[in-house]
C-alpha positions in Angstrom: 0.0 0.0 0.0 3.2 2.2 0.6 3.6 2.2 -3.0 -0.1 2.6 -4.1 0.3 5.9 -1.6 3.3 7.4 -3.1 2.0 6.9 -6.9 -1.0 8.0 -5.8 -0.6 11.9 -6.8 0.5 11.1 -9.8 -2.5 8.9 -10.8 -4.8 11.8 -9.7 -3.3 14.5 -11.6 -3.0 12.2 -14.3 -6.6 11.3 -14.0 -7.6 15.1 -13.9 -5.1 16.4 -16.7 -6.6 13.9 -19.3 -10.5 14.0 -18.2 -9.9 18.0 -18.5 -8.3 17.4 -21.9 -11.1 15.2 -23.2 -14.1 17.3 -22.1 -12.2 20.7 -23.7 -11.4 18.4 -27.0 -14.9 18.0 -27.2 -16.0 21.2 -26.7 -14.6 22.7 -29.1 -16.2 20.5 -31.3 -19.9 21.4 -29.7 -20.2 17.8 -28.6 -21.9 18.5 -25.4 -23.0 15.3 -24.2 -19.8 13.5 -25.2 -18.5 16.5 -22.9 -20.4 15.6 -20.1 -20.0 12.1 -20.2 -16.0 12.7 -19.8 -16.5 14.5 -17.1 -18.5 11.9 -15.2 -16.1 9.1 -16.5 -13.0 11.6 -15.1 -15.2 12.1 -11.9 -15.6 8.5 -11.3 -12.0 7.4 -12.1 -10.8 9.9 -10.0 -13.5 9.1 -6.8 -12.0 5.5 -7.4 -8.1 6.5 -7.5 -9.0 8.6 -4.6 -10.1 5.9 -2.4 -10.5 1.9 -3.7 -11.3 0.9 -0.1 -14.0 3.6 0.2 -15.8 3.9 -3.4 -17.6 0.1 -2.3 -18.5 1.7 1.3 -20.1 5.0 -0.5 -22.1 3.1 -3.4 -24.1 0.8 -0.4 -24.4 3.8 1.4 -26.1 5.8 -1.4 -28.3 3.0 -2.0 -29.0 2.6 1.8 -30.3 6.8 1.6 -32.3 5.6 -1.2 -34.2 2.7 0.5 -34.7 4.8 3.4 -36.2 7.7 1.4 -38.3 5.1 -0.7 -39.8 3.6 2.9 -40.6 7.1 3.9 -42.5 7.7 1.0 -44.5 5.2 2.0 -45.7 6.1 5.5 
């Protein structure tokens, strides 16, 4: 994991440098939902690189906010 944590910077900037590059490419072309769909791509890869242990822990979390919202719906 030492190693993970020291190439870690790198794989975020990385991560950042080419999502930003991909989303202005297709800009410029007027592409805007190719745009937005490499900036979700970027902003997952990057939430995973971030944290691998976490990004399991947050998805069952979001889905445990949506049951709980769904049950309240019902009464």
């Amino acid at each position: 994991m030492d190693f993970y944590n020291a190439i870690k910077p790198l794989l975020l900037g990385g991560t950042v440098i080419i999502a930003s590059w991909r989303a202005a490419k297709h800009y410029a072309k007027n592409e805007s939902k190719e745009m937005w769909f490499a900036i979700v791509i970027g902003a997952l890869v990057y939430f995973f690189v971030n944290g691998p242990a976490n990004t399991l822990q947050a998805f069952s979390g979001i889905l445990n906010a949506l049951l709980n919202w769904v049950k309240g719906i019902g009464g």
